[in-house]
C-alpha positions as CSV (number, residue, x, y, z in Angstrom):
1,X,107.6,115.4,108.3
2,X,110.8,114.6,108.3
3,X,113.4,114.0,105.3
4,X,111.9,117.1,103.1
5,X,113.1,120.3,103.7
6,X,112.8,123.5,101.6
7,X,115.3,122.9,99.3
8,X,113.9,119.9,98.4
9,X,110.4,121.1,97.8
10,X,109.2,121.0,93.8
11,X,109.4,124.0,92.2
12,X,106.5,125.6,89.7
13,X,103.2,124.2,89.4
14,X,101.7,121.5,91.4
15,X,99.2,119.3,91.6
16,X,97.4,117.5,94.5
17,X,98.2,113.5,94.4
18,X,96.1,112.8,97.9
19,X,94.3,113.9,100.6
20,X,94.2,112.6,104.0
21,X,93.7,112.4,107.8
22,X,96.1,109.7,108.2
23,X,99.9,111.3,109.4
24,X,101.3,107.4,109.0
25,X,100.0,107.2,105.6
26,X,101.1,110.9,104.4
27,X,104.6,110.4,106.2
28,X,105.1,106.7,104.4
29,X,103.6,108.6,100.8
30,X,106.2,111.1,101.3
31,X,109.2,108.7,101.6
32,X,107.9,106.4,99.6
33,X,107.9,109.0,97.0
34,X,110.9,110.6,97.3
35,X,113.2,106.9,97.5
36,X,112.1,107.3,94.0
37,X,113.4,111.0,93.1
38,X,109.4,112.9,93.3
39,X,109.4,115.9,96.0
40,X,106.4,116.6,97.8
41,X,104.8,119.2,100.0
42,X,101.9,118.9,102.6
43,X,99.3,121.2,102.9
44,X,96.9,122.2,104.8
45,X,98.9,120.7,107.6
46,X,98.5,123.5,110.3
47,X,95.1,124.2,109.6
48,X,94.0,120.6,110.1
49,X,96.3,120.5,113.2
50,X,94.0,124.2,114.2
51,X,90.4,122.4,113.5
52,X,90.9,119.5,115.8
53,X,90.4,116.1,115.6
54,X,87.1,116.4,113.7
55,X,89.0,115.5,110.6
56,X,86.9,118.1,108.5
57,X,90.5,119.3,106.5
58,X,92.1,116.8,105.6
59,X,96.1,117.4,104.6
60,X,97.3,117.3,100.6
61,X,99.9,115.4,99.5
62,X,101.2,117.8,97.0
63,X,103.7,116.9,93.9
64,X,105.3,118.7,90.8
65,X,102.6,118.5,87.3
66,X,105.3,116.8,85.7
67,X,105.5,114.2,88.8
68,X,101.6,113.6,89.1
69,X,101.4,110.6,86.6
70,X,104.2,108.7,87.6
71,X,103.6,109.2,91.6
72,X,99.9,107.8,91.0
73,X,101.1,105.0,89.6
74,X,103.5,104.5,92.1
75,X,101.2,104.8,95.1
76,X,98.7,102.7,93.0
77,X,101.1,99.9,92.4
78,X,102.5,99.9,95.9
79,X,99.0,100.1,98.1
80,X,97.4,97.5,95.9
81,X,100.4,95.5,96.8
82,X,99.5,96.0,100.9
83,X,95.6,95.0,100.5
């Protein structure tokens, strides 16, 4: 994904905000999140690419502890907005 490169990774603990199948969604979270200053990190990403399209791992948006509250209220505000 682009826009996120190691240096702008969160450093210390982390904690998982999502998980998903969906690269459109994960790539929108992810710039979504940081236009408002909260790194994240995707894992899982080659081992779901490795599995297939069965969709049986699905990737984790992953954010700093100290991020967590404030980027689920983000994505909670912003998705409700789209339904």
């Amino acid at each position: 994904m682009s826009g996120t490169g190691p240096s702008r990774y969160a450093k210390g603990p982390m904690k998982e905000l999502s998980r998903s199948n969906d690269l459109v969604f994960i790539s929108w979270a992810r710039t979504f999140l940081a236009d408002a200053g909260i790194a994240t990190m995707v894992l899982d990403n080659h081992t779901s690419i490795i599995e297939g399209s069965a969709g049986a791992i699905p990737r984790r948006i992953m954010v700093a502890d100290r991020d967590l509250e404030r980027a689920q209220a983000l994505l909670k505000d912003a998705t409700e907005r789209l339904e």
